[in-house]
VEXDREN-2710 file (C-alpha; in Angstrom, 1 decimal):
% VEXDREN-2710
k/r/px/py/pz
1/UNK/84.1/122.2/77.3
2/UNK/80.8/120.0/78.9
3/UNK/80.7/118.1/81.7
4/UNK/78.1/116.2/83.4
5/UNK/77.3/117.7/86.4
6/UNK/76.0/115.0/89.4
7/UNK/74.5/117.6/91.0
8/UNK/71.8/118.9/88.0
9/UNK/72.2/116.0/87.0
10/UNK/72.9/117.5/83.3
11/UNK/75.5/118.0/80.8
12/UNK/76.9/122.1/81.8
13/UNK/79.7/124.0/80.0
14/UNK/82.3/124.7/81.9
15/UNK/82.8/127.8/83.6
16/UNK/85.0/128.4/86.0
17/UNK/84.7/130.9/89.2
18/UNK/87.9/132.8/88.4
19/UNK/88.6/133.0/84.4
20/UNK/91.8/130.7/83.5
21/UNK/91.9/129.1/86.8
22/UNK/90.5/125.9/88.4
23/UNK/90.4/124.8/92.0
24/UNK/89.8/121.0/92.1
25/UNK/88.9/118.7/95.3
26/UNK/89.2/115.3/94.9
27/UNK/88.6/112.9/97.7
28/UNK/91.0/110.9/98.9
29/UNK/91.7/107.0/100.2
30/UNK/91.2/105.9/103.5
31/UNK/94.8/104.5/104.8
32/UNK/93.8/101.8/106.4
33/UNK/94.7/98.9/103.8
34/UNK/95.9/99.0/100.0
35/UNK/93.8/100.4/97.5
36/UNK/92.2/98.0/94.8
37/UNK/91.7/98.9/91.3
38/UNK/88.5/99.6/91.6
39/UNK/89.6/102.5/94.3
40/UNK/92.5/103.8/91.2
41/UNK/90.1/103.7/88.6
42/UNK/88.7/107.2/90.3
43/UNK/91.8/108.5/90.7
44/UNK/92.9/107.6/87.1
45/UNK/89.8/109.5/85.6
46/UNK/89.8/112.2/87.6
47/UNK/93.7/112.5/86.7
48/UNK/93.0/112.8/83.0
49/UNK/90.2/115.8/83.7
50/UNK/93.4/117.6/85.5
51/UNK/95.6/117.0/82.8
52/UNK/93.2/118.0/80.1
53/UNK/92.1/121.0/82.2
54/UNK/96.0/121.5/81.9
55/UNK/96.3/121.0/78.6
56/UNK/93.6/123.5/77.5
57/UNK/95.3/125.8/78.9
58/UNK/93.7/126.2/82.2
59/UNK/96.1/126.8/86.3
60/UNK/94.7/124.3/87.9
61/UNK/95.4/123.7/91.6
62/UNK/94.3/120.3/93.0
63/UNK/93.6/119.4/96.6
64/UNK/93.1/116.0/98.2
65/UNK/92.6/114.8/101.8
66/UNK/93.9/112.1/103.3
67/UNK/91.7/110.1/105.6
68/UNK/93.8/109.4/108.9
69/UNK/91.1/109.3/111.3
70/UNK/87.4/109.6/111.8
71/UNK/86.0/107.0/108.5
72/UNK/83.6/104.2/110.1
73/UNK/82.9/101.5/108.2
74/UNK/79.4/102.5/107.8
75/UNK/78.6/105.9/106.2
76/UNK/75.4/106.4/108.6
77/UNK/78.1/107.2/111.5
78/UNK/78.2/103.6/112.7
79/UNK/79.7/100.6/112.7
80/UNK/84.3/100.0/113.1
81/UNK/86.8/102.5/112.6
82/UNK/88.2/101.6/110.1
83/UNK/91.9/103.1/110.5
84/UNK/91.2/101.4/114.1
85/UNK/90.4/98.1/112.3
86/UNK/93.4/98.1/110.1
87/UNK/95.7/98.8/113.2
88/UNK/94.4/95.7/115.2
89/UNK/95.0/93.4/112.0
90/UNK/98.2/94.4/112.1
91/UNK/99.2/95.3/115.5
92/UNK/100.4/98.8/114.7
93/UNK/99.8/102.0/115.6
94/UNK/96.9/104.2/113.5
95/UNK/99.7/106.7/112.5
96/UNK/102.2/103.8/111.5
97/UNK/99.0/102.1/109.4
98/UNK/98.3/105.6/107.5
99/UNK/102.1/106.0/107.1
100/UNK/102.2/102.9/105.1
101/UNK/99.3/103.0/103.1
102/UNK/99.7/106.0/102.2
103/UNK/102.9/105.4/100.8
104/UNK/101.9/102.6/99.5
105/UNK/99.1/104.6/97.9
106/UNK/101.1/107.1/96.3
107/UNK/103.7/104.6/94.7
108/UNK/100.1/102.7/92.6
109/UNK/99.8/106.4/91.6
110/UNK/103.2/106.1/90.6
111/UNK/103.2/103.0/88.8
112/UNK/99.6/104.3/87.1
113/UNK/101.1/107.9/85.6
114/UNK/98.8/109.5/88.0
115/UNK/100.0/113.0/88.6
116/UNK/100.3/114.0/92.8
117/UNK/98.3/116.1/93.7
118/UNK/99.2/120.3/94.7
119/UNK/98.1/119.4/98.1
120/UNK/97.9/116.6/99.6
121/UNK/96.5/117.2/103.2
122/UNK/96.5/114.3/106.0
123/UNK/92.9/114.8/108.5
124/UNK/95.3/114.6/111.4
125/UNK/97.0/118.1/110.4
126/UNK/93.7/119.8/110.1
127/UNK/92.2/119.2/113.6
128/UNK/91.6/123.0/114.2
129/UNK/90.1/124.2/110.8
130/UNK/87.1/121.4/112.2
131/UNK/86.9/122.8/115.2
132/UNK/86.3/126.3/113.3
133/UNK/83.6/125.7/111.4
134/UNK/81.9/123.2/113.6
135/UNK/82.0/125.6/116.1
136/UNK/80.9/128.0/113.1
137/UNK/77.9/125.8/112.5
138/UNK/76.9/125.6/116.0
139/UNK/76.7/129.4/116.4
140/UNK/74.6/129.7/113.1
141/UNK/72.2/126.8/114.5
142/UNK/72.9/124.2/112.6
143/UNK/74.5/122.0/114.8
144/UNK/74.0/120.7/118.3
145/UNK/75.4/118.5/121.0
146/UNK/73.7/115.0/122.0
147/UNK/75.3/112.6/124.2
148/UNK/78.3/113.9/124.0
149/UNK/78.7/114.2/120.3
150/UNK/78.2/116.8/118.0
151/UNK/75.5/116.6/115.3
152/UNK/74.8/118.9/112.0
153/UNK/70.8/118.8/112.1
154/UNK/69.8/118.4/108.4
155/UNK/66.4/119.5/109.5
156/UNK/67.4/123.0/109.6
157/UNK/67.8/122.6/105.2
158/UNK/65.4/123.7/102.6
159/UNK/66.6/120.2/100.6
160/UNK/69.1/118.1/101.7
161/UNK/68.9/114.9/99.9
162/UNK/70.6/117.2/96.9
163/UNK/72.1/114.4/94.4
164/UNK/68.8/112.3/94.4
165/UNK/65.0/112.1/94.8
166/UNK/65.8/109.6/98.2
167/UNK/62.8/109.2/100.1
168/UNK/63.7/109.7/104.3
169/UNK/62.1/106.0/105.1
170/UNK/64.5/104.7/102.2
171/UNK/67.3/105.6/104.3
172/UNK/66.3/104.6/107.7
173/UNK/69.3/103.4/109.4
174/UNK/68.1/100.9/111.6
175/UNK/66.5/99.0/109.2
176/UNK/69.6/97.3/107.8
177/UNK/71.0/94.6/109.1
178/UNK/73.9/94.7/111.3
179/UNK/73.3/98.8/111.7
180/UNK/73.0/100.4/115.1
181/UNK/70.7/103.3/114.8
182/UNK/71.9/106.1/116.9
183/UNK/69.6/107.9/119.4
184/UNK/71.4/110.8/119.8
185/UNK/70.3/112.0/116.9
186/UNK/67.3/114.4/116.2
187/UNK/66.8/113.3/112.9
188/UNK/67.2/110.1/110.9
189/UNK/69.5/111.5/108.2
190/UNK/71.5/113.7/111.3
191/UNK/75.4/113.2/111.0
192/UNK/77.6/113.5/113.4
193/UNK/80.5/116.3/113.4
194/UNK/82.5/115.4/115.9
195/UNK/82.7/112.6/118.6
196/UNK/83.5/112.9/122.2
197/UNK/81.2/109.7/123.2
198/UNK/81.4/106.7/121.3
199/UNK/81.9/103.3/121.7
200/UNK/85.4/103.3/120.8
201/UNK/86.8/103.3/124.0
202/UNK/90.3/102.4/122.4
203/UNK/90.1/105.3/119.8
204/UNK/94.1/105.9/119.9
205/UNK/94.0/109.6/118.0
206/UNK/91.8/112.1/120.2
207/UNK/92.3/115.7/120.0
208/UNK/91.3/118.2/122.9
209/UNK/88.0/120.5/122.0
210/UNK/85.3/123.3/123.3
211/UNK/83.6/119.9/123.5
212/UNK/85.5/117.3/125.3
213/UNK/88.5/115.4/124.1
214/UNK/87.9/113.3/120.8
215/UNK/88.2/113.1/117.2
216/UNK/86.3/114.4/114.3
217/UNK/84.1/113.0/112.0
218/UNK/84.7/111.5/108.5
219/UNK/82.5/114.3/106.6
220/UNK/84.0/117.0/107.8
221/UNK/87.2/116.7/106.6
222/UNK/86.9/117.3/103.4
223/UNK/84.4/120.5/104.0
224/UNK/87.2/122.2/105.7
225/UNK/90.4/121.0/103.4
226/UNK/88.8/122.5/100.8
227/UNK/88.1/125.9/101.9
228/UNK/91.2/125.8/103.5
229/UNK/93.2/125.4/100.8
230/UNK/90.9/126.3/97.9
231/UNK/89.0/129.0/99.1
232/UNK/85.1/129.9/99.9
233/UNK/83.8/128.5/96.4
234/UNK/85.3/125.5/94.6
235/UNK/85.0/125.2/91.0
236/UNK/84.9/120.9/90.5
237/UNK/84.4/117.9/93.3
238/UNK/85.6/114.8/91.8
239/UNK/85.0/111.1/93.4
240/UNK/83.9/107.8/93.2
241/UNK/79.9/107.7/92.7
242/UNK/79.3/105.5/96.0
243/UNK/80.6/109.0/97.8
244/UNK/77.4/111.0/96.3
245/UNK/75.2/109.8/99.4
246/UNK/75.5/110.5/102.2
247/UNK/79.7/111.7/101.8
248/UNK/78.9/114.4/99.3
249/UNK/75.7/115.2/100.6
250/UNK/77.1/115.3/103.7
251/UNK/79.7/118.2/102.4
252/UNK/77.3/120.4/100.8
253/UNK/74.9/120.5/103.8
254/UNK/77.6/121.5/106.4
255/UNK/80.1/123.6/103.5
256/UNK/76.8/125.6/102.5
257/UNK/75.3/126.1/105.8
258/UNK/78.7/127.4/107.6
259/UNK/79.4/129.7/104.3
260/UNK/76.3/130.8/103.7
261/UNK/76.0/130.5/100.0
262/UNK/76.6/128.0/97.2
263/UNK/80.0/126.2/97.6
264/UNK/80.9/123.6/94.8
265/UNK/79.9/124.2/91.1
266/UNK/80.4/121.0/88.9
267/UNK/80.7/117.1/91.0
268/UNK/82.0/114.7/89.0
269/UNK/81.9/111.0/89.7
270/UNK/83.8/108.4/88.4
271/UNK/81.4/105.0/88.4
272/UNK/82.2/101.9/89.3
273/UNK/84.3/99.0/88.6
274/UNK/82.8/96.0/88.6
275/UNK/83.6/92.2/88.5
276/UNK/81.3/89.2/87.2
277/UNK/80.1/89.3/90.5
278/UNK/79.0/92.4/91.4
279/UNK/81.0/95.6/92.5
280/UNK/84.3/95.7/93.6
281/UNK/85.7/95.5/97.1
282/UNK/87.9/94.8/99.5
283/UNK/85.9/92.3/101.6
284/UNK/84.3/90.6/98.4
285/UNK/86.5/87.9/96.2
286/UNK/90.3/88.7/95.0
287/UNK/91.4/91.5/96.5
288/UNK/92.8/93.4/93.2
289/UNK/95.6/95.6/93.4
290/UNK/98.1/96.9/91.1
291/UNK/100.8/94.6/92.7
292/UNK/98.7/91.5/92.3
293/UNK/98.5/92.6/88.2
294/UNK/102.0/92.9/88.4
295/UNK/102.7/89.9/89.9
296/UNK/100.4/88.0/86.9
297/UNK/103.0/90.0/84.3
298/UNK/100.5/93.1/83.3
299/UNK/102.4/96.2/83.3
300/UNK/99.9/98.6/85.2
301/UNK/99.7/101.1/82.2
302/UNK/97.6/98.0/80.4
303/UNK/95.1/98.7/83.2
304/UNK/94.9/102.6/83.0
305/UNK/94.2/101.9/78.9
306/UNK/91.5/99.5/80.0
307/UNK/90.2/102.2/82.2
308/UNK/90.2/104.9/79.0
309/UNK/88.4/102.7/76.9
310/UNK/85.2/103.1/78.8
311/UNK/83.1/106.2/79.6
312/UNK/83.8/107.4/83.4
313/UNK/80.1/107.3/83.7
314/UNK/79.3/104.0/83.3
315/UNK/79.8/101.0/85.3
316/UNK/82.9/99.1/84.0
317/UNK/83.1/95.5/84.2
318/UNK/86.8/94.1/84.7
319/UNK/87.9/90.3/83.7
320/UNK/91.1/89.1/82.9
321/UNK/89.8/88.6/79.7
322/UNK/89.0/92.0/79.2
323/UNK/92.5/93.4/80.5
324/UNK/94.0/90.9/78.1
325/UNK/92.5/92.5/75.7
326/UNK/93.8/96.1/76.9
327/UNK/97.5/94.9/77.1
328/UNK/97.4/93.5/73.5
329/UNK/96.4/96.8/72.4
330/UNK/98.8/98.6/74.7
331/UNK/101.5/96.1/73.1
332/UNK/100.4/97.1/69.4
333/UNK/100.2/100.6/69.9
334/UNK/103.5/100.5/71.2
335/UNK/104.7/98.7/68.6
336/UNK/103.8/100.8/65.6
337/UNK/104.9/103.5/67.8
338/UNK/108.2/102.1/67.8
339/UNK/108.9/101.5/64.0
340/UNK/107.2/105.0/63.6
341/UNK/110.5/105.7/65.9
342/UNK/112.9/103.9/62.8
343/UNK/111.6/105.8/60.1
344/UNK/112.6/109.0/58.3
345/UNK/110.9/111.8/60.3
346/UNK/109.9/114.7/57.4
347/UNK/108.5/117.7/58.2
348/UNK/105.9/118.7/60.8
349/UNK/102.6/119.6/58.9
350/UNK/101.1/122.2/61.4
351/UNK/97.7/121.8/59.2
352/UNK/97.6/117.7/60.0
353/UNK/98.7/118.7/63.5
354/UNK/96.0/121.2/64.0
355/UNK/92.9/118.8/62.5
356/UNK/94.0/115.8/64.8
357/UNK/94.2/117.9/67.6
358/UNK/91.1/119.5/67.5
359/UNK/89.2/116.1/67.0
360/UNK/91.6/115.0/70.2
361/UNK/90.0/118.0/72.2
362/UNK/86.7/117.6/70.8
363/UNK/86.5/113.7/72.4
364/UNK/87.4/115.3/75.4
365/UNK/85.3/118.5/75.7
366/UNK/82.3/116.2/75.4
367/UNK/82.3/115.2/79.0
368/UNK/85.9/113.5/79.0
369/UNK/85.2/110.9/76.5
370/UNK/88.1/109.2/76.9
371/UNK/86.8/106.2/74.8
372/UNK/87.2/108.3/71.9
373/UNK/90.1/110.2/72.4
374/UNK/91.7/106.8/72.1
375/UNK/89.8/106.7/68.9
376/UNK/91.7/109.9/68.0
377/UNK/95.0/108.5/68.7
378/UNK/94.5/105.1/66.4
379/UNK/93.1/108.0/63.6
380/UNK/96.6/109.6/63.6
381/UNK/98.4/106.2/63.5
382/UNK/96.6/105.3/60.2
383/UNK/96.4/108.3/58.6
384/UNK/98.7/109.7/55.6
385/UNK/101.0/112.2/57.0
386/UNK/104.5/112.2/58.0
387/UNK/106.1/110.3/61.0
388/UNK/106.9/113.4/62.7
389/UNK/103.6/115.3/62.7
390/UNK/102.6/111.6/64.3
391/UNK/104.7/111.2/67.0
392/UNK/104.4/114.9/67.5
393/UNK/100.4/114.0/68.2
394/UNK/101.0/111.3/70.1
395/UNK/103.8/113.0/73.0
396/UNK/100.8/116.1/72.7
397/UNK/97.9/113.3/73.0
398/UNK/100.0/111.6/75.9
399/UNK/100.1/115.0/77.9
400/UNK/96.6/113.9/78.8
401/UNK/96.0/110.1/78.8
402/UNK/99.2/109.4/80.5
403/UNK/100.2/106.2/78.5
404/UNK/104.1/106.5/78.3
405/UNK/103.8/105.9/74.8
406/UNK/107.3/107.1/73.1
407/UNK/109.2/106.3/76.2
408/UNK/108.0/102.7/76.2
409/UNK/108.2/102.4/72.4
410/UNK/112.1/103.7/73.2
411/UNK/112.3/100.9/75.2
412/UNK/111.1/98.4/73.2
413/UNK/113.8/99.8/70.1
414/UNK/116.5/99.8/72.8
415/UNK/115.5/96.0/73.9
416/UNK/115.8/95.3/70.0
417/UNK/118.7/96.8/69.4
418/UNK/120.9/95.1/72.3
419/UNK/119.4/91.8/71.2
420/UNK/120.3/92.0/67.7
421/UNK/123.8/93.1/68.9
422/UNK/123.8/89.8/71.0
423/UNK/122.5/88.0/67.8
424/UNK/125.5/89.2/65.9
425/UNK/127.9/88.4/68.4
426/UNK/127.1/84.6/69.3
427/UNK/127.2/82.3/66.1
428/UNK/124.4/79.9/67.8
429/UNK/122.2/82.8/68.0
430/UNK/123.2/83.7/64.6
431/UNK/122.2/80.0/63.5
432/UNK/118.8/79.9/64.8
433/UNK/118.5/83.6/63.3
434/UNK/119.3/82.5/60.2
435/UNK/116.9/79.0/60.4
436/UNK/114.1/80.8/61.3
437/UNK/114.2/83.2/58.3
438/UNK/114.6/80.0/56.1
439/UNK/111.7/78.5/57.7
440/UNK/109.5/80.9/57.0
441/UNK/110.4/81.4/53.4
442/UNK/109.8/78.1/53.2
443/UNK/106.1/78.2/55.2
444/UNK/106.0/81.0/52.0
445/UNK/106.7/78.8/49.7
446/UNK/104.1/76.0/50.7
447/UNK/107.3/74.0/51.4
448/UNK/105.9/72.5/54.9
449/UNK/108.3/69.8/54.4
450/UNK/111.0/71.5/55.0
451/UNK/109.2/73.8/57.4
452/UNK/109.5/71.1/59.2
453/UNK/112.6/69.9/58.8
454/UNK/114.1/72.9/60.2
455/UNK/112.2/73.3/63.1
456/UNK/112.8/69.3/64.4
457/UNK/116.8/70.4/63.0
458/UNK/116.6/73.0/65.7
459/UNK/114.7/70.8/68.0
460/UNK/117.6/68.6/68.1
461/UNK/119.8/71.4/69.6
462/UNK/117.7/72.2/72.6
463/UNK/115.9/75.6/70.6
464/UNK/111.8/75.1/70.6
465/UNK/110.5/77.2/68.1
466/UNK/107.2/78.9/69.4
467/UNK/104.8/80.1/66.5
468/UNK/103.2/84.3/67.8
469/UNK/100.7/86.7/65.9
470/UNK/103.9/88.7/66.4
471/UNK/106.2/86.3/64.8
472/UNK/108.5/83.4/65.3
473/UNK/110.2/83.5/69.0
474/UNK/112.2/80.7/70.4
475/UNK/113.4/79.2/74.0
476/UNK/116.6/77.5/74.5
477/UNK/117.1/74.3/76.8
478/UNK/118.9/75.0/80.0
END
């Protein structure tokens, strides 16, 4: 298995530290307002490498933060609170904001056939493992205290700016509108660990410290959930790519100082999700969540197949167009699936099996190409083997890319099934039934006359015929 690693910015095999198992660190949401789909598409990516990890035969044990406290709406350590700002738009506490949207969260997760995580670990219940290392970090001299605050000097590393080739004056923070600098700082690229003096007079969650009362940092979190739970070296990072600078950078700078050797072995970043406009946000245009595609009638699975159909390395642009196109094809698999569902089964042909699975894993072992995996999964639909060795593909297939196929197509037979029982039972029902199949012998038959004459027949009796790729449907009046 290759993967593209952010960090050498080159395609690796994979190798984990410990042979047949994986620790896995993903980054988690801020809980300060609902996550858009730009957000899930991260977590839907990064919950395929899990499964396939899984499916290859690999113990995987994934961590991921929650971010309670500490995130400013700027990444250079200025600028709102943002758990701060979500509990004055709604006049709640912070805990009862990150109570909520983290439920909320975890119930798109749901809804997306993204797996929970092993450990999910709130910043609030991890107050002392920061005060550890920071303290850690201090003692090894690579931390000190300015105006009340605690900073990691990046000045002390042989290369900090690890992901990129940024230049220092390309990152100046006073430069950019609306940005404070902050003077406390020895350094330009200096972050700060934890805060005892800020201007958040207001901040509701403070904790007490060698260093004052106050509240950590957004960086630090994750440095210490990980090693908390996962140990001193940590086989795969995953997150969005807006996280590489300065959040990632951040982690590696104060993970590899306080441990004293290397810390993460493969990062992998999940690109963005753009619109027409430019890249997705909360503060920018419609505010897209999975409710709001709901709410327009697209079952949320049509978006996690949109999201497969693209490389998680490059910049995905969504339109309604575009998901369109993913629930037609989400319909249509279904569909075939189902009938596959109706017919005689035969015998499993452990030689078909075994070719369509290793093209399956060989999509996926070139640095999660999800794209084609798909690919794979149309290949067993049309080729010539039996209807069991196919479904048996797709419910292995489906281990991985999460699409509920069979229980959907189930549904869909089910739905059938109880409407052709209605059919049978009401005579009216049976009627237009019956005209319909008429009609379109006679549309057959070139016989548009008649064609006609049926459909204004029905017409008559309140039943509008409506003319589909997938066939003749019809509504009736009141």
């Amino acid at each position: 298995m290759y993967l593209y690693n952010s960090l050498t910015r080159t395609k690796e095999e994979f190798i984990p530290n410990e042979a047949g198992k994986v620790s896995m660190y993903t980054c988690g949401p801020t809980v300060y307002h609902y996550a858009h789909i730009g957000n899930l598409r991260s977590y839907i990516m990064e919950d395929v490498l899990e499964k396939y990890l899984r499916f290859a035969g690999y113990e995987v044990t994934r961590v991921m933060n929650i971010t309670d406290v500490g995130h400013l709406t700027s990444d250079a350590d200025t600028g709102e609170d943002k758990m701060l700002k979500g509990a004055k738009r709604e006049k709640k506490t912070v805990l009862e904001i990150a109570k909520f949207y983290t439920d909320a969260f975890f119930e798109d997760c749901k809804k997306l056939n993204i797996k929970t995580p092993d450990v999910v670990a709130p910043a609030t219940t991890c107050i002392d493992e920061f005060i550890r290392v920071i303290e850690g970090l201090l003692e090894k001299g690579y931390a000190y205290e300015a105006g009340g605050n605690i900073y990691f000097d990046t000045a002390k590393l042989k290369q900090y700016y690890v992901f990129n080739d940024f230049k220092e004056e390309d990152l100046e923070v006073g430069v950019r509108e609306g940005v404070e600098a902050d003077h406390n700082k020895r350094n330009k690229a200096d972050f700060v660990l934890w805060f005892t003096k800020s201007k958040f007079d207001d901040q509701e969650l403070k904790w007490e410290s060698p260093w004052g009362i106050g509240y950590p940092g957004w960086h630090i979190e994750c440095s210490c959930i990980s090693m908390k739970h996962l140990g001193e070296k940590l086989d795969i990072h995953c997150g969005g790519i807006d996280n590489a600078f300065p959040h990632h950078t951040n982690e590696i700078a104060q993970s590899e100082a306080y441990l004293g050797h290397k810390w993460c072995n493969f990062w992998f970043h999940v690109h963005h999700l753009n619109t027409n406009s430019g890249k997705m946000s909360k503060s920018s245009g419609e505010f897209l969540t999975v409710s709001l595609l709901e709410s327009k009638g697209y079952d949320p699975l049509t978006y996690r197949l949109f999201c497969l159909q693209s490389h998680y390395r490059k910049s995905l642009v969504f339109s309604y167009e575009n998901l369109d196109n993913a629930a037609t094809a989400y319909k249509k698999l279904v569909t075939r699936i189902a009938a596959l569902q109706k017919e005689s089964a035969g015998e499993l042909d452990e030689t078909a099996f075994a070719a369509h699975k290793a093209a399956f894993c060989q999509a996926l072992d070139n640095d999660m190409n999800t794209s084609l995996a798909v690919t794979a999964l149309y290949d067993v639909l049309k080729a010539k083997i039996t209807p069991a060795t196919k479904l048996a593909l797709i419910n292995d297939f489906d281990r991985v890319l999460g699409l509920s196929l069979t229980a959907a197509a189930e549904r869909l037979n089910q739905t059938e099934t109880e409407e052709a029982t209605a059919v049978s039972d009401d005579p009216f029902l049976r009627e237009i039934e019956e005209q319909i199949e008429r009609r379109k012998q006679a549309k057959k038959d070139k016989n548009y006359a008649l064609a006609d004459e049926i459909r204004n027949a029905l017409a008559a009796k309140g039943v509008t015929l409506i003319d589909t790729p997938q066939g003749t449907k019809y509504q009736i009046e009141g």
